[in-house]
C-alpha positions as CSV (number, residue, x, y, z in Angstrom):
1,X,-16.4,31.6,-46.2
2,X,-15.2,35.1,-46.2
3,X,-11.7,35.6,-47.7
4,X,-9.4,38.0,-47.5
5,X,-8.8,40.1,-50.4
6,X,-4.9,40.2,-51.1
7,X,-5.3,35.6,-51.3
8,X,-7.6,36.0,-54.0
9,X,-4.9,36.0,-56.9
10,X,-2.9,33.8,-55.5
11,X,-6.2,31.4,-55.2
12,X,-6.5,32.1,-58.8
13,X,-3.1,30.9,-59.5
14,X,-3.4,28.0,-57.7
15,X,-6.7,26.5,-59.0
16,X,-5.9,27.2,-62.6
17,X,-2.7,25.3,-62.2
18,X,-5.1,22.5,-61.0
19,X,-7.5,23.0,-63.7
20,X,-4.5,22.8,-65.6
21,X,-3.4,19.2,-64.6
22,X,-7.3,18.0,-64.9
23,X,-7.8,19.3,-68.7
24,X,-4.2,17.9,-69.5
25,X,-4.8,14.5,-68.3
26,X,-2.0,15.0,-65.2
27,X,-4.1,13.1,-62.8
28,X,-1.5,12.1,-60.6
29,X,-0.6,15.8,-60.2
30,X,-3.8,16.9,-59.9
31,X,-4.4,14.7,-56.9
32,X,-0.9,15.7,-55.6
33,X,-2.1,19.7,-56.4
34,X,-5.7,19.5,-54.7
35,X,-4.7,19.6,-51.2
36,X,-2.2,22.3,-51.8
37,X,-4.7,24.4,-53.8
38,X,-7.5,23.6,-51.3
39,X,-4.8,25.0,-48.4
40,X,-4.6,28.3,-50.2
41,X,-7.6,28.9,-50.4
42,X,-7.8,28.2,-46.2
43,X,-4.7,30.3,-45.4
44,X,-6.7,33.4,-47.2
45,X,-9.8,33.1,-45.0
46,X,-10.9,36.0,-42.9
47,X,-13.9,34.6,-40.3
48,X,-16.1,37.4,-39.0
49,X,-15.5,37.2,-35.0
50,X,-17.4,38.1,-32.1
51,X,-15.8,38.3,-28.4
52,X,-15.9,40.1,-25.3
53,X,-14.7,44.1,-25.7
54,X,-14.3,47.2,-23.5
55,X,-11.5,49.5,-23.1
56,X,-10.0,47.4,-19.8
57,X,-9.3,44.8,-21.8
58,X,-6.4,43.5,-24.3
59,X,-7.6,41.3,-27.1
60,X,-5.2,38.6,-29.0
61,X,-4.2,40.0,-32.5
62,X,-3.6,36.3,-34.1
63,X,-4.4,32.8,-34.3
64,X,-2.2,30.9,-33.0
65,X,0.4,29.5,-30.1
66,X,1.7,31.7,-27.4
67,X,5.9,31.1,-27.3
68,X,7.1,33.4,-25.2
69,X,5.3,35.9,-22.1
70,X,8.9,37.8,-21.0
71,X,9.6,41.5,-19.8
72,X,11.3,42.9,-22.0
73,X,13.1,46.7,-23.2
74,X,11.2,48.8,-25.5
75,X,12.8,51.7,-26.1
76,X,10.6,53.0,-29.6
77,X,7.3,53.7,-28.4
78,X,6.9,52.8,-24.8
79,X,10.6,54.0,-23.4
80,X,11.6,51.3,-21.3
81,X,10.4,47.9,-19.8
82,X,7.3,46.6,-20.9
83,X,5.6,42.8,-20.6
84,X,5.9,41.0,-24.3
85,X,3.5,38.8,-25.3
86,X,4.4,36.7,-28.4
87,X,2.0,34.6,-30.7
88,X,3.2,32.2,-33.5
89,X,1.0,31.5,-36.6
90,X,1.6,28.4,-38.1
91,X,0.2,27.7,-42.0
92,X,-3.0,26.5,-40.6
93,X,-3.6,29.3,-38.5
94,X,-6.1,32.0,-40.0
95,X,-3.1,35.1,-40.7
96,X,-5.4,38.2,-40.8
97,X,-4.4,40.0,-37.7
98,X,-6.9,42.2,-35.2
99,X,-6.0,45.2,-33.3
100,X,-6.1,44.1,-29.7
101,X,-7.2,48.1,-28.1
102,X,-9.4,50.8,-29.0
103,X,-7.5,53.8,-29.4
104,X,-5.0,55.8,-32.2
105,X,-2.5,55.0,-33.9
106,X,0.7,57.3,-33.2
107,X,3.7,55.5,-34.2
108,X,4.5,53.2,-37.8
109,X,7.5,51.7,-38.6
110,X,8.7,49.1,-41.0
111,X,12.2,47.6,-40.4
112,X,13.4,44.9,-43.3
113,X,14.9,41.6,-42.4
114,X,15.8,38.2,-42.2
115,X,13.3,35.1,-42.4
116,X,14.0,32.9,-39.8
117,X,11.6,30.7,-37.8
118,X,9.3,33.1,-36.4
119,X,9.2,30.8,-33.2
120,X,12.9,31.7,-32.5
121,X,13.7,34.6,-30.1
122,X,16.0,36.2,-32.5
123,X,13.2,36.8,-34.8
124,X,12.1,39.9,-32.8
125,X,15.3,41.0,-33.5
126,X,16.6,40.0,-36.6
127,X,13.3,39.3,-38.7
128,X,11.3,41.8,-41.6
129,X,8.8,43.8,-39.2
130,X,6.1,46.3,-39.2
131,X,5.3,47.7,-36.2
132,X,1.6,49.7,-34.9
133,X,2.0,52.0,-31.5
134,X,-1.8,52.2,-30.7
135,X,-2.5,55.1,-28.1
136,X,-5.4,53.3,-26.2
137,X,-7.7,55.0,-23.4
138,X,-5.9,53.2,-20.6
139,X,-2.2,53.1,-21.8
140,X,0.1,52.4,-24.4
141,X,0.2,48.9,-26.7
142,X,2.7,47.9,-29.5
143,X,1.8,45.1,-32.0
144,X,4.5,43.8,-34.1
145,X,4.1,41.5,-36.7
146,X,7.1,39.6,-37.6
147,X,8.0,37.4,-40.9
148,X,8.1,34.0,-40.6
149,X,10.4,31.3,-42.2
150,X,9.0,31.3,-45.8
151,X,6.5,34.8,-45.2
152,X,7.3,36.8,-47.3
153,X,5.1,39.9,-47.1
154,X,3.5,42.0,-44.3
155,X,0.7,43.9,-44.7
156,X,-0.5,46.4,-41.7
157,X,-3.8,48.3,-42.9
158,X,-3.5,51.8,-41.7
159,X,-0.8,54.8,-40.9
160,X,-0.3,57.2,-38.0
161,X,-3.5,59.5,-36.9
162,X,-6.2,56.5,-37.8
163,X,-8.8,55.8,-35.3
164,X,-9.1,51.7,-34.6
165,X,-11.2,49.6,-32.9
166,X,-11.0,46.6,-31.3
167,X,-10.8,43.7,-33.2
168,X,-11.0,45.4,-36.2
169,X,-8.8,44.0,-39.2
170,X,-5.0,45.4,-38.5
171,X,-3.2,44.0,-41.4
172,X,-2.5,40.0,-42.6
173,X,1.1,38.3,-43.0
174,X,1.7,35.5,-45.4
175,X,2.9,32.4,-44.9
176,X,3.7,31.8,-41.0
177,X,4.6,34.2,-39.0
178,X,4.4,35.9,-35.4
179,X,2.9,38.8,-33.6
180,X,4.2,40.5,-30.3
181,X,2.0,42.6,-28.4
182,X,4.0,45.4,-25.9
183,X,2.5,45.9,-22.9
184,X,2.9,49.0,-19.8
185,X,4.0,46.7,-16.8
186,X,1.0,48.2,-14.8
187,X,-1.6,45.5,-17.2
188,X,-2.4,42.0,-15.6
189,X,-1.3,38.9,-18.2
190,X,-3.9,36.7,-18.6
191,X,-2.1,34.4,-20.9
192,X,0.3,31.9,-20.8
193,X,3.3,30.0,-23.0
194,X,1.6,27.2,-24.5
195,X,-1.9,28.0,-24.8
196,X,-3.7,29.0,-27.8
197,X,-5.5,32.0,-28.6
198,X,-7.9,33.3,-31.4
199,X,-7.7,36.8,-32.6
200,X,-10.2,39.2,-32.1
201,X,-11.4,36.8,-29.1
202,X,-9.0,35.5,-26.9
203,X,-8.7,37.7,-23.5
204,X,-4.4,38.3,-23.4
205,X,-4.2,41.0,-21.0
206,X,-6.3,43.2,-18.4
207,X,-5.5,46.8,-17.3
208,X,-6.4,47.6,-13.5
C-alpha cells in the first residue's frame, strides 16, 4: 500500500508507542493502541487511481460525501456566481486530494481559521483554508480545502504558474476535513447531496 509521505512520522510515532506497550508488558494498552495505530497507518494511504479524463470533464478532488451542491458568490477568482460543490472527508476517507482539471494554476491563497465541523456551512466561511484557482482549457475551477473539526494542517502541493493535470496529487489535509470545488455556471452538475465520490475518479461536473 502506497502511503503518503508527510503520515510516515506520525506512523513512526504511533507504532513505537505500541511497540512500547508490547516490550513493557501493557497488554491491555497495547490491544487498546493496535486499532488506533493500525488507523494511522490507513488515514496516510495514497492508492494509485485510474478513471475517465479529458478536458470536458470535472473530476472529484476527495473521498468522501457530497453535503452541499448550492450557487453560490465567489468574488476571489471567478468574480461572481458560481455552482459549489462541497465534499466532506471523514477519518476513514483516504485525505490526499486530486486536481479535478487540466490546466494552470493562477491564483493561491491561504486564509487561517477556526476548526469547526467541516460538514457545517459556516466552515467555508469561518474555517483554516487554502485555496487553488486552476485556469483549465474550458473555464475557470476553484478547489478549496477546508480544516476539519480536529485537522489540523493543510498541505496544497504547488504555487501559482505550475502546470497540473488531472488527477494528479493536489495536496492532503489531516484529520477530516472538506473540499469545495467552484464552478462557471455554464458546467452541467453531475453530482448530487448524498452520494459518494472517489477522487481522481468520480465524474462531478461536465462543461458543454
Amino acid at each position: 500500500m502506497r502511503i503518503a509521505p508527510e503520515g510516515w512520522p506520525f506512523i513512526a510515532a504511533f507504532w513505537i508507542l505500541e511497540f512500547g506497550f508490547v516490550f513493557f508488558g501493557f497488554t491491555t494498552a497495547a490491544i487498546a493502541w493496535l486499532p488506533v495505530a493500525v488507523w494511522v497507518v490507513a488515514f496516510f494511504r495514497d492508492p494509485v487511481r485510474v478513471g475517465p479524463r479529458g478536458d470536458n470533464l470535472v473530476i472529484a478532488p476527495a473521498d468522501g460525501l457530497v453535503v452541499s451542491v448550492r450557487s453560490i458568490d465567489e468574488p476571489d477568482f471567478h468574480g461572481g456566481e458560481v455552482q459549489r460543490v462541497s465534499i466532506f472527508m471523514n477519518v476513514f476517507n483516504v485525505h490526499v486530494n486530486r486536481y479535478p482539471v487540466n490546466g494552470t494554476i493562477a491564483y493561491r491563497k491561504y486564509t487561517p481559521g477556526a476548526f469547526v465541523n467541516a460538514a457545517a456551512e459556516k466552515a467555508s466561511i469561518e474555517n483554516e483554508q487554502s485555496s487553488v484557482g486552476i485556469v483549465a482549457p474550458r473555464g475557470k475551477v476553484l478547489v478549496r480545502q477546508i480544516a476539519g473539526l480536529v485537522a489540523r494542517r493543510i498541505i496544497t502541493d504547488h504555487g501559482e504558474g505550475t502546470a497540473v493535470r488531472q488527477g494528479e496529487r493536489m495536496g492532503l489535509i489531516r484529520f477530516g476535513s472538506r473540499v469545495d470545488v467552484f464552478l462557471p455556471k455554464g458546467a452541467t452538475i453531475r453530482v448530487a447531496e448524498g452520494e459518494r465520490t472517489v477522487a481522481g475518479v468520480s465524474i462531478i461536473a461536465e462543461w458543454p
